[in-house]
DOMAR-821748 format. One line per field, with one value per residue (C-alpha): residue number from 1; x, y negated, z negated; residue in three letters; chain. Coordinates in steps of 0.2 Angstrom, whole numbers, plus 5000, padded with zeros to 4 digits. Example, Ala and Ser with C-alpha at 12.3 -4.5 7.8 and 13.67 -1.06 7.14 Angstrom:
// DOMAR-821748
i: 1  2
xx: 5062  5068
yy: 5022  5005
zz: 4961  4964
aa: ala  ser
ch: A  A
//
This chain:
// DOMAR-821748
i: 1  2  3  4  5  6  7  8  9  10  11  12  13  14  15  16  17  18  19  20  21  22  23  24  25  26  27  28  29  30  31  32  33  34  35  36  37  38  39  40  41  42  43  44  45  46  47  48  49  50  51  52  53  54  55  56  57  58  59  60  61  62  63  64  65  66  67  68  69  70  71  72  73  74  75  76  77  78  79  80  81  82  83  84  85  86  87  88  89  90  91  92  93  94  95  96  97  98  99  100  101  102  103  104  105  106  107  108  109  110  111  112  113  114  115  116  117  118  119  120  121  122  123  124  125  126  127  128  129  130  131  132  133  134  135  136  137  138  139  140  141  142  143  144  145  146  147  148  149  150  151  152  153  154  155  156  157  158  159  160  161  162  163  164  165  166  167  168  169  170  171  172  173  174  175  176  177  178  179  180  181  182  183  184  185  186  187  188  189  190  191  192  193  194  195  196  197  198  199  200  201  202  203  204  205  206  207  208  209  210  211  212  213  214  215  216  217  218  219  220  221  222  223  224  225  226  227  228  229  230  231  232  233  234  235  236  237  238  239  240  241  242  243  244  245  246  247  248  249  250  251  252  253  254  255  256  257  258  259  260  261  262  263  264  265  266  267  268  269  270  271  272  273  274  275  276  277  278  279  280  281  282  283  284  285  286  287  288  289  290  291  292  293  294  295  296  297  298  299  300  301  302  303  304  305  306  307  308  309  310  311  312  313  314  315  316  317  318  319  320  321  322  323  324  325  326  327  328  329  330  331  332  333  334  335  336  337  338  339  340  341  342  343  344  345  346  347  348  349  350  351  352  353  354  355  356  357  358  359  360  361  362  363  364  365  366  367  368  369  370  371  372  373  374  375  376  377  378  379  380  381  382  383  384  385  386  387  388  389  390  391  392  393  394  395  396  397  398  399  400  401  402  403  404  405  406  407  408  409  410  411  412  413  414  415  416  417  418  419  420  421  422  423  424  425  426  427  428  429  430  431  432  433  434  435  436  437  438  439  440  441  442  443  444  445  446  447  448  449  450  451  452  453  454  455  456  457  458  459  460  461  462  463  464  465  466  467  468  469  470  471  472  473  474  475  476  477  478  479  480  481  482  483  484  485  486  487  488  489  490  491  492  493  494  495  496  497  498  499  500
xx: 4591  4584  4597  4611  4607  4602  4618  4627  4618  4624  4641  4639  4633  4648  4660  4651  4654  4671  4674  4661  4675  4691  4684  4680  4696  4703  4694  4700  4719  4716  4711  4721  4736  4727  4726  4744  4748  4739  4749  4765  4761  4758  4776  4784  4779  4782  4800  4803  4798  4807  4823  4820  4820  4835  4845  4839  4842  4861  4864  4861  4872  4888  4884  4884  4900  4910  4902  4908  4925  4929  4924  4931  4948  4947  4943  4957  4972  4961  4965  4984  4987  4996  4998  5007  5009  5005  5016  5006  5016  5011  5026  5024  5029  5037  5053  5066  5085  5094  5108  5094  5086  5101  5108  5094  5087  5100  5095  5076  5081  5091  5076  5066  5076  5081  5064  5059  5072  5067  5050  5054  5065  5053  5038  5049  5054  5039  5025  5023  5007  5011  5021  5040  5030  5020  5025  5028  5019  5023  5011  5019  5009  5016  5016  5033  5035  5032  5045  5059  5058  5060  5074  5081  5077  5085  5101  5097  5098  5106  5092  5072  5076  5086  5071  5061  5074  5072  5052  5056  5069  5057  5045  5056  5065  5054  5038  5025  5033  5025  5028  5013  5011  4998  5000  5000  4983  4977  4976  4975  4989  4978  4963  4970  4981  4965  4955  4970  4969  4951  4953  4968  4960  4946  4959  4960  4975  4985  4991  4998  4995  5011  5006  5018  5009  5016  5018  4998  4987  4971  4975  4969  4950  4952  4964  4953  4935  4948  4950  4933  4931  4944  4958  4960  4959  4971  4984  4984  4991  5009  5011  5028  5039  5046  5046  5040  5021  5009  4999  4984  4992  5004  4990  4980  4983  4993  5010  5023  5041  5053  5066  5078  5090  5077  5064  5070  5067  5067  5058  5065  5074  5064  5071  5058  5041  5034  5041  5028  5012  5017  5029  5032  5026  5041  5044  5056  5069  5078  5094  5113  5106  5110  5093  5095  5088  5092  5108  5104  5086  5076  5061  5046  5039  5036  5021  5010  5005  4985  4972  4968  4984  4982  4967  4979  4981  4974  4980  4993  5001  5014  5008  5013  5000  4994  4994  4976  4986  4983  4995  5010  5011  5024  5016  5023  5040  5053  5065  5080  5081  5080  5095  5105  5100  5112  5126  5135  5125  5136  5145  5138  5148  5155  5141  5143  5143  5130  5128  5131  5110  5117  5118  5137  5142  5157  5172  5179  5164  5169  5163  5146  5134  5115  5102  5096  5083  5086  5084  5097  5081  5087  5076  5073  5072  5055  5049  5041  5021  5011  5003  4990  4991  5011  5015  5005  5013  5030  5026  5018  5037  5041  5057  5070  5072  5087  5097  5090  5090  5105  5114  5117  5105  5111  5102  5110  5104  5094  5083  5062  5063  5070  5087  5087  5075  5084  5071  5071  5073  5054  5050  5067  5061  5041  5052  5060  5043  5035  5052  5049  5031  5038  5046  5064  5067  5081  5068  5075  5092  5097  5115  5114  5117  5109  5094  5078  5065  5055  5062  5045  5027  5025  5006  4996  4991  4971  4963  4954  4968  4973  4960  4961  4981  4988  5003  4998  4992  4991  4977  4977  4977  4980  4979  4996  5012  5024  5027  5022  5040  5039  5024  5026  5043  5053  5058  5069  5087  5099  5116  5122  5128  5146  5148  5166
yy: 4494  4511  4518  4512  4521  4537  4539  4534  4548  4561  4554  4557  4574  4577  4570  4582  4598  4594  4594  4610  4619  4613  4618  4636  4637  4629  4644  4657  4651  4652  4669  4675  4670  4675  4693  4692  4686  4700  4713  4703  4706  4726  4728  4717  4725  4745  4736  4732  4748  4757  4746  4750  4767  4768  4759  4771  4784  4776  4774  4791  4796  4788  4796  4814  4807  4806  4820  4832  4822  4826  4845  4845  4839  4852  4866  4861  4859  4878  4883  4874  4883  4900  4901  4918  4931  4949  4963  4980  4994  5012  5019  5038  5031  5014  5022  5011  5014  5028  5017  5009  5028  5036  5025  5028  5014  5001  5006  5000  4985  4980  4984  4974  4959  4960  4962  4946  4937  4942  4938  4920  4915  4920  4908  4897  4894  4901  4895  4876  4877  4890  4881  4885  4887  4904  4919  4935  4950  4966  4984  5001  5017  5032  5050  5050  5069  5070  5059  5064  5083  5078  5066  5082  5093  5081  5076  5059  5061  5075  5077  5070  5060  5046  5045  5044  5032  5022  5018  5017  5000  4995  4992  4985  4976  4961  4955  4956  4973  4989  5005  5015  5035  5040  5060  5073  5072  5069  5048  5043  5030  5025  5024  5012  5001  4999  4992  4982  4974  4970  4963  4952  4945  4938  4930  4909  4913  4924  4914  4930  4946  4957  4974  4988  5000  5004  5023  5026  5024  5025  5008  5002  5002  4989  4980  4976  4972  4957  4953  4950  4936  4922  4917  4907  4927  4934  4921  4927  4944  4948  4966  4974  4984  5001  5014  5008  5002  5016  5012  5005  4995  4988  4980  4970  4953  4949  4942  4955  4956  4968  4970  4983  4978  4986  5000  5013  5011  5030  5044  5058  5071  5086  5104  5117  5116  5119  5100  5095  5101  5096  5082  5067  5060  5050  5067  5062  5072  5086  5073  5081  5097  5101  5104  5121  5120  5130  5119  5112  5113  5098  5096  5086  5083  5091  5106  5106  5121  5120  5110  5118  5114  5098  5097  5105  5089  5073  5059  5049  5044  5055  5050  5061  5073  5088  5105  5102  5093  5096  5110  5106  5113  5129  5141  5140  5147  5149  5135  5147  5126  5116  5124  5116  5101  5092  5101  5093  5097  5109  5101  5101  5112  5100  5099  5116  5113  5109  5124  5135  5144  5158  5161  5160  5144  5135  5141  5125  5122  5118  5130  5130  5142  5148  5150  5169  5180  5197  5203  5194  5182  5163  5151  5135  5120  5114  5100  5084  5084  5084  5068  5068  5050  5051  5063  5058  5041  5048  5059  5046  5037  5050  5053  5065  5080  5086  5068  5065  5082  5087  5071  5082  5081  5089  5077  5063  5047  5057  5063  5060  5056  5039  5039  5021  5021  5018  5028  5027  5040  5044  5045  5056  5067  5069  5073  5087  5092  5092  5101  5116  5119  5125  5145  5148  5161  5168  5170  5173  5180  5162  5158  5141  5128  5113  5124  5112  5125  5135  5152  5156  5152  5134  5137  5143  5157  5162  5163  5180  5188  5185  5181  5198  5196  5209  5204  5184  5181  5162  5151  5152  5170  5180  5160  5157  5154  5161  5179  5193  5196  5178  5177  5182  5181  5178  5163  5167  5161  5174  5172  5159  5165  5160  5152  5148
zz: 5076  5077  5090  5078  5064  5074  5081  5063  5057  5072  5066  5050  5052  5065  5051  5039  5051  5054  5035  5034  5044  5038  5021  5026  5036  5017  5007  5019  5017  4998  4999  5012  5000  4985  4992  4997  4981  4972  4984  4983  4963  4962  4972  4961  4948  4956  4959  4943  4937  4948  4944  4925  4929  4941  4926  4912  4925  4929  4908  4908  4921  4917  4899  4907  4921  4905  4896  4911  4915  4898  4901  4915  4908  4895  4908  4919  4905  4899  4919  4918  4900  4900  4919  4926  4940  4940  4945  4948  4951  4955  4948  4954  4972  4968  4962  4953  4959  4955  4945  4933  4930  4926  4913  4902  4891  4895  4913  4909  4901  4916  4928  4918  4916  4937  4939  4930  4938  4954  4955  4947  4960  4973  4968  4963  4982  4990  4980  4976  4968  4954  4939  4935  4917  4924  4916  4924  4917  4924  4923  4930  4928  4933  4929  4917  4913  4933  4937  4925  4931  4950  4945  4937  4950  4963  4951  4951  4932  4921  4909  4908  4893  4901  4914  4895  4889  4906  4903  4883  4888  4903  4890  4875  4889  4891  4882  4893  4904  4901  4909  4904  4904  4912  4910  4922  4936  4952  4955  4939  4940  4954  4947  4932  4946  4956  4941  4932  4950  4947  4933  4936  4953  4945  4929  4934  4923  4936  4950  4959  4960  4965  4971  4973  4984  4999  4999  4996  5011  4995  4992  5008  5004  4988  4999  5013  5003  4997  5014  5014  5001  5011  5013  4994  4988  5002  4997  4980  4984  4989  4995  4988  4999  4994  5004  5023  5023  5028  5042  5034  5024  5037  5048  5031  5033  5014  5012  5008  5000  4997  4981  4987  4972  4960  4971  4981  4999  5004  4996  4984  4991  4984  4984  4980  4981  4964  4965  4975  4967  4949  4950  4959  4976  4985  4993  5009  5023  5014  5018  5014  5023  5039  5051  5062  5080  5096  5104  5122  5122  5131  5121  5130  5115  5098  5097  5081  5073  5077  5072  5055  5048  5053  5040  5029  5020  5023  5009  5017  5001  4990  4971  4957  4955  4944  4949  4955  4970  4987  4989  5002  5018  5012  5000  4981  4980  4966  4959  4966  4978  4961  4954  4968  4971  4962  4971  4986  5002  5014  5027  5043  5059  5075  5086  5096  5116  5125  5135  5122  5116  5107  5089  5087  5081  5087  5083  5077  5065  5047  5035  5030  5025  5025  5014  5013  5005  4998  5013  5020  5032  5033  5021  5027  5015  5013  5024  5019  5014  5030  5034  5052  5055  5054  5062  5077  5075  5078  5092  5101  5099  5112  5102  5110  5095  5100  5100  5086  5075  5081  5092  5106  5118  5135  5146  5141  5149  5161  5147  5146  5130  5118  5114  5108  5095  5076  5067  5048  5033  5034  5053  5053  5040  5049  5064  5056  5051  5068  5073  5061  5067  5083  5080  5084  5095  5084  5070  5053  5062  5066  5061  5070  5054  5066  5070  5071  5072  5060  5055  5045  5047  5036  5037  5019  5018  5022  5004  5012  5018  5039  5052  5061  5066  5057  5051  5053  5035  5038  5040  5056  5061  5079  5086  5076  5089  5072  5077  5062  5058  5052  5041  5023  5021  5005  5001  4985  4987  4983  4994  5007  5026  5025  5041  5046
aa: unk  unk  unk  unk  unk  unk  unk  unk  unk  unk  unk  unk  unk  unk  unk  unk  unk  unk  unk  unk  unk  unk  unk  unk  unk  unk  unk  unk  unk  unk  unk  unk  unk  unk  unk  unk  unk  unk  unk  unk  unk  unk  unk  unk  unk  unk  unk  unk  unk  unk  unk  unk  unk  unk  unk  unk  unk  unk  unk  unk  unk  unk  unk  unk  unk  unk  unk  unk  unk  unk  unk  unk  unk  unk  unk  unk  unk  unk  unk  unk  unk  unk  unk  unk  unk  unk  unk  unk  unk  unk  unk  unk  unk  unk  unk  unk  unk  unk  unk  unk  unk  unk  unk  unk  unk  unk  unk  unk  unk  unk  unk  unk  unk  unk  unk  unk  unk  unk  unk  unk  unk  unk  unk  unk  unk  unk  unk  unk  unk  unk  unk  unk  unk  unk  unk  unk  unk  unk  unk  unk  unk  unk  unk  unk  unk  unk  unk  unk  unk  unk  unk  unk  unk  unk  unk  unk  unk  unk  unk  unk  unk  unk  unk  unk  unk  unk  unk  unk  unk  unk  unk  unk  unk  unk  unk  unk  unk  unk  unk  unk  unk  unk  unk  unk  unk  unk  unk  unk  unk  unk  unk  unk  unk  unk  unk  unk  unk  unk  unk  unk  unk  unk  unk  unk  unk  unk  unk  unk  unk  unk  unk  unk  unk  unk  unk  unk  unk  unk  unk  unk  unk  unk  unk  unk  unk  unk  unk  unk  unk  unk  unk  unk  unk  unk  unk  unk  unk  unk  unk  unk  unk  unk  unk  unk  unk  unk  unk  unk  unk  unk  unk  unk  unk  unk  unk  unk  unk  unk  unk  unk  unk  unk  unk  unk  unk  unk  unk  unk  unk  unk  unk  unk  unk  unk  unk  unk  unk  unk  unk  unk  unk  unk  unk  unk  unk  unk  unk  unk  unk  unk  unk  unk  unk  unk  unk  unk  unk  unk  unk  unk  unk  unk  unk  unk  unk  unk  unk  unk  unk  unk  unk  unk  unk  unk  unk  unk  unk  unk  unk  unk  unk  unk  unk  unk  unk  unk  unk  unk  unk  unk  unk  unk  unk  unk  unk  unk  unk  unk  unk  unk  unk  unk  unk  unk  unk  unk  unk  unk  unk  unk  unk  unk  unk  unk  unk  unk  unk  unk  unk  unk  unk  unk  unk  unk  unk  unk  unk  unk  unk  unk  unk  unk  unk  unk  unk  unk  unk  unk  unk  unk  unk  unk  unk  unk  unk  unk  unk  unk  unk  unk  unk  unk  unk  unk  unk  unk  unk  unk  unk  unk  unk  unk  unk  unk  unk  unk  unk  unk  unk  unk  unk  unk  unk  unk  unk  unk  unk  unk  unk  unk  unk  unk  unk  unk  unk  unk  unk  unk  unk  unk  unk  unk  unk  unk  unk  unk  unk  unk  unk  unk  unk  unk  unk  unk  unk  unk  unk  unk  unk  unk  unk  unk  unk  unk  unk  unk  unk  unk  unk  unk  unk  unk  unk  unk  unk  unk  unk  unk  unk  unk  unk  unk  unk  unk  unk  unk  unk  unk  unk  unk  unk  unk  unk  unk  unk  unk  unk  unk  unk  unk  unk  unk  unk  unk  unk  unk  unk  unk  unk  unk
ch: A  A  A  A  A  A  A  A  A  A  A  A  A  A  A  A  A  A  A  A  A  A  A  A  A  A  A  A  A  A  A  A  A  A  A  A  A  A  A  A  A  A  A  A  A  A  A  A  A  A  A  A  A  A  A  A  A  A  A  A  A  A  A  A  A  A  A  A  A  A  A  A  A  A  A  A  A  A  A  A  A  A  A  A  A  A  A  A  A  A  A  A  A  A  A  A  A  A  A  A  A  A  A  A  A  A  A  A  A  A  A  A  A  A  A  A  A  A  A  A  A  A  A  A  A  A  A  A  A  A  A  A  A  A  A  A  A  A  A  A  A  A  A  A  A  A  A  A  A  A  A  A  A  A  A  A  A  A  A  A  A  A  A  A  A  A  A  A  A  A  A  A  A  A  A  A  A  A  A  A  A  A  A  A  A  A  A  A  A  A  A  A  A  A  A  A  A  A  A  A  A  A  A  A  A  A  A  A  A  A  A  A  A  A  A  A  A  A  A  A  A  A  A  A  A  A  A  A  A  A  A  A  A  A  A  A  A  A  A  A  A  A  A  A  A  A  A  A  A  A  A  A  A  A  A  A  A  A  A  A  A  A  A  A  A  A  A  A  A  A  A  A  A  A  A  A  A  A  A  A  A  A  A  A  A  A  A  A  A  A  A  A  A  A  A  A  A  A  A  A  A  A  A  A  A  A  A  A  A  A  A  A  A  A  A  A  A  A  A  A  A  A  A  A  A  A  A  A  A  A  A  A  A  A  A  A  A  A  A  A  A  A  A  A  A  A  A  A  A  A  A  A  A  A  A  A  A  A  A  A  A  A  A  A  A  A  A  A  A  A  A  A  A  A  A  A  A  A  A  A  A  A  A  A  A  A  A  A  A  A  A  A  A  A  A  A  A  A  A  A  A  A  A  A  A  A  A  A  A  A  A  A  A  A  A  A  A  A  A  A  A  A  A  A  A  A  A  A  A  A  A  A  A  A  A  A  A  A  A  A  A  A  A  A  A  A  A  A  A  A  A  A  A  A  A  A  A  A  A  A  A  A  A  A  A  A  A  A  A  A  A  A  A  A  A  A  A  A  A  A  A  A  A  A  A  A  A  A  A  A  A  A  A  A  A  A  A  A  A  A
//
């Protein structure tokens, strides 16, 4: 009886453990999901937060969304509104034709209205993103008392008025043209182009910018800080083509056009030099006048008249200018030239023979005559403006002078020197230039029209006086090649040398 109820008890206390543990392992199961409960509860809630303030945040932004779509709208039809194209032109070396200058206002109306035309049809078919609707606005500063006595002076026109009748129906020509006066000084057409530029690049309003520049190396600098900013900026400019690019503007990486229906392509023939210190810039080759040179010569290559000369003036560009200019190579002389410029240029003699070096021109030459100064000296024309880089562009063309100069050369194909180069107006003209620098060894007793040489010293004059060279009153002294007989002399026009 006792063992029974001893071991009922160890199995009620066995019975009692295994409960003990299963409720501990209970109470543990409780809490462990109480505690997860509690944790599951705080991110919950943080969720919600979060969500409430991700939706408050996404109500707001939808409110803004069509707050800035509707600015946005408006900016863009703002941008869209009123779109047009720029056409910048520095008109003291952008020169319009001939035919438009000399018939006055009617003339400038014409200009105007081709010009318009012109520039439509070229962003209609070149430029998809500006809208047929753009307008064409059109600014051309120029020095106009400048310009109309060197179209005088040259007979493009009979008096300076219907040059002032020309920029009076520019103007009246079309709305938004204006050819604005800027007055006699050094660069002040470029200073006002350079900052109408400015302007204009920075206008969401101007699609492009047409820029008329391409006698004026100054331009270069504004030009390639554009460069700078990418290519969005660099497709808004379209260089415009007059005269041949100078070489820093040839190499900047724009787009360029040409209208040769309205611009001239080739400089102003100037006649005197008072011309070039007062007056217009596009000063080219003295063309309709026969060059002199010595006949059947080889030249190996032009000579330059020292290194101080070649400091003698720097600018590149031929703008119209003041009398505080850069004077020209040749000293300031009378207008005796001016007076004839509008006159038919003398008709060149048949080439003499090639073998022939003396001073007698050919018999069969047509009649023709000289230049001469009182005391009876030959006066050359004067030359183009003297420009370093140019000129050393064209002598590194190895160009033969006398095929070109005077299309004789003796050599023939057997010559040093290129025959096959088509040179234009310009490099002719600095040819001509380089040519002069060299003395003639007739000096100023030459009779030979095609002569290519210089008969006096084109050098200025030295502000003290010579450099210890006696008669050699130029710049550059007892160094000068020019022989003292050909210093000083008088350039005054006042009979021709018949030559028959």
């Amino acid at each position: 009886m006792s063992n029974m109820a001893e071991n009922t008890n160890k199995t009620l206390w066995s019975r009692f453990e295994v409960l003990q543990g299963l409720e501990s392992a209970k109470n543990e199961l409780i809490q462990e999901l109480l505690t997860r409960y509690d944790y599951l509860s705080e991110q919950h809630k943080k969720e919600c937060e979060d969500h409430d303030r991700e939706r408050e945040l996404n109500r707001a932004y939808q409110r803004e969304k069509k707050q800035y779509e509707g600015h946005l709208q408006m900016l863009t039809r703002f941008m869209e509104r009123d779109p047009f194209v720029v056409v910048l032109i520095d008109g003291d070396g952008m020169i319009f034709q001939d035919d438009f200058l000399k018939a006055g206002e009617f003339g400038g109306k014409k200009a105007a209205a081709q010009l318009q035309n012109l520039v439509s049809d070229y962003i209609h078919q070149r430029m998809d993103n500006i809208p047929i609707s753009a307008k064409v606005v059109t600014r051309v500063y120029a020095n106009v008392k400048g310009l109309s006595d060197i179209c005088v002076r040259t007979g493009i026109v009979d008096e300076a008025s219907q040059v002032e009748e020309f920029v009076r129906g520019f103007t009246r020509g079309r709305t938004l043209f204006d050819f604005v006066d800027v007055g006699p000084g050094k660069d002040r057409a470029d200073e006002k182009l350079i900052e109408t530029f400015k302007l204009y690049l920075s206008d969401f309003h101007c699609r492009q910018i047409f820029f008329g520049c391409s006698h004026d190396n100054g331009y270069a600098r504004i030009l390639d800080e554009v460069t700078t900013e990418g290519p969005l900026y660099i497709s808004r400019i379209t260089l415009l083509e007059g005269v041949p690019f100078e070489k820093e503007l040839a190499i900047l990486p724009f787009n360029t056009h040409k209208f040769p229906l309205i611009f001239r392509d080739t400089k102003i023939n100037v006649f005197g030099t008072n011309s070039l210190n007062n007056g217009i810039g596009s000063i080219g080759p003295l063309t309709g006048y026969a060059p002199p040179s010595r006949a059947a010569q080889s030249i190996k290559g032009p000579t330059t008249i020292g290194a101080g000369l070649l400091q003698a003036r720097t600018p590149s560009s031929s703008t119209i200018t003041s009398n505080d200019a850069f004077p020209s190579l040749l000293p300031p002389t009378t207008t005796t030239w001016a007076s004839k410029a509008a006159a038919p240029p003398p008709t060149p003699p048949t080439p003499p023979p090639t073998t022939h070096r003396g001073t007698t021109p050919h018999p069969d030459s047509a009649i023709a005559s000289l230049p001469r100064n009182r005391y009876g000296q030959r006066v050359d024309p004067p030359a183009r403006n003297y420009d370093k880089d140019e000129v050393n562009r064209v002598k590194n063309l190895k160009m033969c002078n006398v095929h070109f100069l005077r299309q004789e050369c003796p050599f023939g194909d057997a010559c040093t020197h290129i025959h096959g180069y088509k040179p234009t107006a310009a490099e002719l003209a600095t040819l001509r230039l380089v040519a002069r620098m060299a003395p003639c060894q007739n000096g100023s007793e030459c009779v030979d029209l095609k002569c290519i040489y210089g008969h006096r010293c084109p050098a200025p004059e030295a502000k003290t006086g010579g450099k210890g060279g006696g008669g050699r009153n130029c710049i550059f002294g007892d160094k000068c090649k020019f022989p003292e007989e050909l210093h000083g002399l008088d350039t005054v026009v006042v009979k021709c040398l018949v030559i028959r």
